[in-house]
C-alpha positions in Angstrom: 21.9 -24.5 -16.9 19.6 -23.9 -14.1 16.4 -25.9 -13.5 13.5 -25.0 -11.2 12.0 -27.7 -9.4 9.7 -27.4 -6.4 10.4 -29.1 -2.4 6.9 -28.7 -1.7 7.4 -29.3 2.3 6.0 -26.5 3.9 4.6 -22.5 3.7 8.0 -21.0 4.1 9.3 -23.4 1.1 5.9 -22.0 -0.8 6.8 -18.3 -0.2 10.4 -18.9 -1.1 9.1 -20.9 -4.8 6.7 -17.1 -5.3 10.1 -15.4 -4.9 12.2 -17.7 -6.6 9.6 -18.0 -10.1 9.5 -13.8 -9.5 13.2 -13.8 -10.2 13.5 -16.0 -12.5 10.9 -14.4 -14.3 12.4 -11.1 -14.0 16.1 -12.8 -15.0 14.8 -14.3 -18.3 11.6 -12.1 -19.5 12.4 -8.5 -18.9 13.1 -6.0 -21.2 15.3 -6.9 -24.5 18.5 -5.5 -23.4 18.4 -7.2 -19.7 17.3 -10.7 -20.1 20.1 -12.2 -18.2 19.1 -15.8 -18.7 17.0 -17.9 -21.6 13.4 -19.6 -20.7 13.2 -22.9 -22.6 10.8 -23.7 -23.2 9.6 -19.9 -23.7 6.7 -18.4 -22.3 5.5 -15.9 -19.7 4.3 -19.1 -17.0 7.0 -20.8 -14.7 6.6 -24.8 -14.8 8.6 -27.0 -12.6 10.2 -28.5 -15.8 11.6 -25.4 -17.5 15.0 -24.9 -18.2 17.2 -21.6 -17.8 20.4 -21.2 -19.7 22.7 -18.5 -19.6 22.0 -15.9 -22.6 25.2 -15.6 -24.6 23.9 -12.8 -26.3 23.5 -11.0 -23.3 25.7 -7.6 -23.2 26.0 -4.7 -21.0 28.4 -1.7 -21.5 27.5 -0.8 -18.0 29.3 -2.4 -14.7 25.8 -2.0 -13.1 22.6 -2.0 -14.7 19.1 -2.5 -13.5 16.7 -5.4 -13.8 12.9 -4.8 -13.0 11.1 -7.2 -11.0 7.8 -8.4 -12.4 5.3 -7.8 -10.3 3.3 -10.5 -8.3 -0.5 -10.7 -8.7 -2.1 -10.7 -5.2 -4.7 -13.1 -4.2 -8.4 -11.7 -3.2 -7.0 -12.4 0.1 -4.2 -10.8 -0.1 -6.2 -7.7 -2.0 -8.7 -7.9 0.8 -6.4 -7.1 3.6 -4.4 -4.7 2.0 -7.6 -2.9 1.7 -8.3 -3.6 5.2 -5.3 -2.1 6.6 -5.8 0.6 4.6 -8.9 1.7 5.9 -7.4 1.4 9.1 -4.3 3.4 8.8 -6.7 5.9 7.0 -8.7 6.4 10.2 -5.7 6.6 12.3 -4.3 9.8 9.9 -8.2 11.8 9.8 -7.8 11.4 13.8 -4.7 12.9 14.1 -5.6 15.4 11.8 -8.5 16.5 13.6 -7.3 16.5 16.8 -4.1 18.6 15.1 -6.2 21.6 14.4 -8.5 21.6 16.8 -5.6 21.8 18.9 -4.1 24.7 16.4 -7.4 27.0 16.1 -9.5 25.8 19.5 -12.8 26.4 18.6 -14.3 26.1 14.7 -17.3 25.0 13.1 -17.8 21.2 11.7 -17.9 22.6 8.1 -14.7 24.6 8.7 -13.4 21.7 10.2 -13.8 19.4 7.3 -12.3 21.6 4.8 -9.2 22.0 7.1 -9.1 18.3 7.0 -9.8 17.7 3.7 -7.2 20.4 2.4 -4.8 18.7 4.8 -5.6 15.1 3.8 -6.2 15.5 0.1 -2.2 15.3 -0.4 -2.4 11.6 0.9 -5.2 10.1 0.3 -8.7 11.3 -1.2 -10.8 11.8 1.7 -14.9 10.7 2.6 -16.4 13.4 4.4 -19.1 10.8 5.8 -16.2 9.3 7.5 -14.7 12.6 8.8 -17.9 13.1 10.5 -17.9 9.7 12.0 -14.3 10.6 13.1 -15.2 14.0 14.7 -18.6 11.6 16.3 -16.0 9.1 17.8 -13.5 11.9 19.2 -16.3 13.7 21.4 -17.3 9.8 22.6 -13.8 9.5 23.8 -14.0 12.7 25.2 -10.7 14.3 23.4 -13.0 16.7 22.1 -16.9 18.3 23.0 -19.1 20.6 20.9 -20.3 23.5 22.4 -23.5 23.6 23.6 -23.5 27.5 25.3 -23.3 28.5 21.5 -26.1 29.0 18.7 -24.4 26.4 16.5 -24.3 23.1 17.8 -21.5 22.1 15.1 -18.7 23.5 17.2 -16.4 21.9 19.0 -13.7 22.5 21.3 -10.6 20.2 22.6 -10.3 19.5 25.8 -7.7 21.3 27.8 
């Protein structure tokens, strides 16, 4: 017989209850065949006065077999900077793509530019052309690359050697 009962001292003991209600969740209200222990009193929440007993009915033909964890619900917070960092890693991977084929192909049009990107990108993530642009905008601030102005089109650009 197991029973759950919170310490309540400090963050870490916090983040170690999450975890510990996550398993025990996952232990006694998987699937039919892999409910390892019994909830009593039963029902999908985790209260510090629930009971877990060993599930004598429990039986595996298998030496191993897996148990799926139940997955957490993330805060707004949590959601928020997920999102964040995201966005950021996002930016990082259009700038490396850029500056990839420029490097690649030297000189090429805005518009051809953005479907390289986008063709390239697509695979990971769906791409925002509107950032692209801002992208291309912030590489020619930070000099790595410089449209041409000798040419009829203003849209091309051209990495620095």
């Amino acid at each position: 017989m197991v029973s759950y009962l919170p310490s309540g001292r400090g963050q870490a003991d916090r983040t170690e209850q999450k975890e510990l209600v996550r398993v025990l969740q996952s232990l006694s209200m998987g699937r039919k065949g892999t409910r390892v222990l019994v909830k009593k009193p039963p029902g999908k929440e985790v209260a510090p006065t629930d009971m877990f007993l060993w599930n004598k009915a429990f039986n595996s033909d298998r030496i191993k077999f897996r148990i799926n964890q139940i997955q957490q619900d993330l805060s707004a917070e949590e959601s928020k900077k997920t999102n964040e960092q995201v966005a950021i890693d996002r930016v990082s991977v259009l700038e490396a793509t850029i500056v990839r084929i420029m490097k690649g192909r030297k000189t090429l049009t805005l518009q051809l530019l953005i479907d390289a990107v986008v063709s390239d990108v697509s695979k990971r993530f769906p791409p925002d052309v509107k950032e692209m642009k801002k992208r291309v905008e912030s590489l020619i601030e930070r000099e790595v690359c410089r449209p041409l102005v000798n040419r009829r089109r203003a849209n091309e650009i051209v990495p620095h050697a």
